[in-house]
Structure formats: structure tokens, C-alpha cells
Backbone as a printed PyTorch tensor [residue, N CA C, xyz], in Angstrom:
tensor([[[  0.8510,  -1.1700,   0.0000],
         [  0.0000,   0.0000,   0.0000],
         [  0.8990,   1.2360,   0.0000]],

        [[  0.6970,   2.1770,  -0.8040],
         [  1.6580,   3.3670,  -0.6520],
         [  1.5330,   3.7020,   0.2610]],

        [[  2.4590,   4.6140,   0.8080],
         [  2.8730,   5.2150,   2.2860],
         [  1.7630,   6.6940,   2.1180]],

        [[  1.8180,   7.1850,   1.3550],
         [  0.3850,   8.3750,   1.1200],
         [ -0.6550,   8.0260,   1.4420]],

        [[ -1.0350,   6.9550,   1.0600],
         [ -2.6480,   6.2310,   1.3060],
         [ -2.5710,   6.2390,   3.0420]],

        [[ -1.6440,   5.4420,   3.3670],
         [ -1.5460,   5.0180,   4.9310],
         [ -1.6320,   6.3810,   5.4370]],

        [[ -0.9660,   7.1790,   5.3790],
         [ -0.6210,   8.2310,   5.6540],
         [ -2.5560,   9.2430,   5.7420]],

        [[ -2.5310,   9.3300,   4.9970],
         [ -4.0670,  10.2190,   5.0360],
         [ -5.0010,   8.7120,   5.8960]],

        [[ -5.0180,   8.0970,   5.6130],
         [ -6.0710,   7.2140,   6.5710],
         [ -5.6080,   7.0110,   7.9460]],

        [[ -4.5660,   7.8710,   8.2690],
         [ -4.3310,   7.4280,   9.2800],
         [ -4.5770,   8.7310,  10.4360]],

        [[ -5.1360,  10.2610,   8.8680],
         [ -5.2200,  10.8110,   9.8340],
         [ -3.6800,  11.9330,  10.1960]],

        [[ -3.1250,  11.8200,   9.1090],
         [ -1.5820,  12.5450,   9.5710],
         [ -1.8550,  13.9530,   8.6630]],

        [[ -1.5400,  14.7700,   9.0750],
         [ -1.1800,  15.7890,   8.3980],
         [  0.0080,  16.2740,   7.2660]],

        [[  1.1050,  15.1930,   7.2610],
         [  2.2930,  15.0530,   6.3790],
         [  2.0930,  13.4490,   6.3260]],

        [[  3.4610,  13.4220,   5.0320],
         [  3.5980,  12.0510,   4.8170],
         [  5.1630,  11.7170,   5.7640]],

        [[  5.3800,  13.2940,   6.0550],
         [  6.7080,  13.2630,   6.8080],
         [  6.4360,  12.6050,   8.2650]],

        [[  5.0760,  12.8560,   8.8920],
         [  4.7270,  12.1470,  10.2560],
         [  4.4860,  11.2640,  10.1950]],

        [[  4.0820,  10.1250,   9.1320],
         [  4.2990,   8.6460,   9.1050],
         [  5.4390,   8.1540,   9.0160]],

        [[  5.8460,   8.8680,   8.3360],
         [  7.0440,   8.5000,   7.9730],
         [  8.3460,   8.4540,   9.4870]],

        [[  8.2160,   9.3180,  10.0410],
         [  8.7500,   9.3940,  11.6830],
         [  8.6880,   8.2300,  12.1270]],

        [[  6.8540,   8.1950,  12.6020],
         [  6.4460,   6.9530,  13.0240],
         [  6.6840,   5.7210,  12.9590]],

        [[  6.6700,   5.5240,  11.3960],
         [  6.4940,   3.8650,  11.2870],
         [  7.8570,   3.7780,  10.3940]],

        [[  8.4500,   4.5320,   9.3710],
         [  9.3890,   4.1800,   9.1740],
         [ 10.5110,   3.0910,   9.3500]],

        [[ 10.6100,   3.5950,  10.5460],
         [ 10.8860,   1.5880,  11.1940],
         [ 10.7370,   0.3280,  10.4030]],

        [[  9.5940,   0.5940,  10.3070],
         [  8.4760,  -0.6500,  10.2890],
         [  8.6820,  -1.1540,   8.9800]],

        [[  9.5430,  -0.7080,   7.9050],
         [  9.6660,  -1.0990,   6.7520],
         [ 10.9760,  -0.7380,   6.2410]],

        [[ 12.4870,  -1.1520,   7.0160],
         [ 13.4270,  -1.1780,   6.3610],
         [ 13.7680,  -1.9170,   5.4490]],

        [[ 12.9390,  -3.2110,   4.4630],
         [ 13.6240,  -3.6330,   3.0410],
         [ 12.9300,  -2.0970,   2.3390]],

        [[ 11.9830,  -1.4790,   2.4120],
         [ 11.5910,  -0.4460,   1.3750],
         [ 13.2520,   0.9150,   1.0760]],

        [[ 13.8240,   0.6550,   2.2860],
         [ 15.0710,   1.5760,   2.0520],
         [ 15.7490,   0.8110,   0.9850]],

        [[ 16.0680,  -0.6770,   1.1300],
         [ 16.7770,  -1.5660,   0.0540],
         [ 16.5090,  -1.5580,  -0.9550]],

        [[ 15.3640,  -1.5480,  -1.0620],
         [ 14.1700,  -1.6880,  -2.8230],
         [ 14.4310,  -0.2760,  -3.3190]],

        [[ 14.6980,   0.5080,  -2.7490],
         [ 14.5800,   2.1170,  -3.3410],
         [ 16.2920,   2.1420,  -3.9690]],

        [[ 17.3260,   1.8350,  -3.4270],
         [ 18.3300,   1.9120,  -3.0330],
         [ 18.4080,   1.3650,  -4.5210]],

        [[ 18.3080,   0.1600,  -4.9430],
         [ 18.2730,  -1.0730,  -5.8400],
         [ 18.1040,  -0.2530,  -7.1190]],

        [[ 16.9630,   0.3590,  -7.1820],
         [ 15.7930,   0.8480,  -8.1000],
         [ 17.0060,   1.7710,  -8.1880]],

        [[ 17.1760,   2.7480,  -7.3700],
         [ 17.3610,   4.3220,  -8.3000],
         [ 19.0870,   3.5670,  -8.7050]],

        [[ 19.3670,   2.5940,  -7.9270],
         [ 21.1920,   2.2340,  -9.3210],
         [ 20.6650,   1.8400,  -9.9070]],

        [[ 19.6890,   1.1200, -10.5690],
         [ 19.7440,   0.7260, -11.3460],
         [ 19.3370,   1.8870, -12.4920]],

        [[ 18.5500,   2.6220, -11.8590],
         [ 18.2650,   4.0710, -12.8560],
         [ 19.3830,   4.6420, -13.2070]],

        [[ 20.2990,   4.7760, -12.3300],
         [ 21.8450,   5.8170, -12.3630],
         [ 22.5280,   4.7190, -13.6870]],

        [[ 22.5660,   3.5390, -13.1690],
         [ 23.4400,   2.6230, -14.4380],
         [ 23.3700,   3.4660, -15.7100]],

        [[ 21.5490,   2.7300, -15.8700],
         [ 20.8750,   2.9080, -17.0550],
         [ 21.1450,   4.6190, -18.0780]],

        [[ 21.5310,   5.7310, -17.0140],
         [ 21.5600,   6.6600, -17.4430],
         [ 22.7060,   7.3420, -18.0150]],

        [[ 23.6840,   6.4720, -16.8080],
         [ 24.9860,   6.5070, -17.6150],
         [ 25.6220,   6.0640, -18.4670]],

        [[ 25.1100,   4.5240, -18.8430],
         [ 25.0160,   3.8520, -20.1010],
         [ 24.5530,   4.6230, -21.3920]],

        [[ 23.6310,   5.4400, -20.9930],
         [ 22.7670,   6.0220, -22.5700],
         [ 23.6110,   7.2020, -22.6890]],

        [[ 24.4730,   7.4160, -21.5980],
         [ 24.9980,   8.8730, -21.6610],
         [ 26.2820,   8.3400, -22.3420]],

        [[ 27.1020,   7.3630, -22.2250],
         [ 28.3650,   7.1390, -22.9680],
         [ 28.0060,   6.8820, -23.9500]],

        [[ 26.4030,   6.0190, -24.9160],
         [ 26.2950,   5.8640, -25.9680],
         [ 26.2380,   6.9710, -26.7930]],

        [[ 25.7910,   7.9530, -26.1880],
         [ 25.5880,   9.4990, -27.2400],
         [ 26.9990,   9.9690, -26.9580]],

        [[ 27.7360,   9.7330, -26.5590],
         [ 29.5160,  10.3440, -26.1170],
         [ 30.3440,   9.2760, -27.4350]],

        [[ 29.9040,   8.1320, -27.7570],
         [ 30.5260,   7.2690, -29.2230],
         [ 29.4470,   8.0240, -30.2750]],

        [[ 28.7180,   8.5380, -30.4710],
         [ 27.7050,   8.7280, -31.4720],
         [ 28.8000,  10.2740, -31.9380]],

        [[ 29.1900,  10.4970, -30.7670],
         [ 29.4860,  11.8760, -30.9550],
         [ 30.7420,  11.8760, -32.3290]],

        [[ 31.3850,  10.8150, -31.6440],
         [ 32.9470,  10.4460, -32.8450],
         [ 33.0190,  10.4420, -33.7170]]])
């Protein structure tokens, strides 16, 4: 369930005060994020050296 959803049903005024709260409560989501954005950074730097040979 997104952390927004929880977050308004729970009644919070930020997503920053759940986030205080329960945060805890879900350290693989730090791992999964962690995972995700290298693998974004790879991906970006890969497309970025391909236009750096295109350039030659």
C-alpha cells in the first residue's frame, strides 16, 4: 500500500509524520529504493556514454 494512502487514513497531516512513526516498520523499502534508483543511475549513464561514441 503506498505510504500516502496510509498516511491520510491514518489521519496525519504530512507524509513526513508517518514516515517518523512507522518508518521503522519497513526497512527492506530503504533496500528496494536503493536497488531501483542504481539501477536508474546505471541505465543513465550507459545512454549517456552511448551518445559520447555517437558523438565520434
Amino acid at each position: 500500500m503506498p505510504p500516502l494512502v496510509v498516511s491520510r487514513r491514518l489521519g496525519h497531516a504530512t507524509l513526513a509524520v508517518t514516515s517518523e512513526i512507522y518508518g521503522h516498520l519497513m526497512p527492506e523499502s530503504d533496500e528496494e529504493a536503493a536497488a531501483a534508483l542504481g539501477g536508474m543511475r546505471s541505465k543513465v549513464v550507459d545512454e549517456e556514454a552511448g551518445d559520447e561514441e555517437e558523438l565520434d
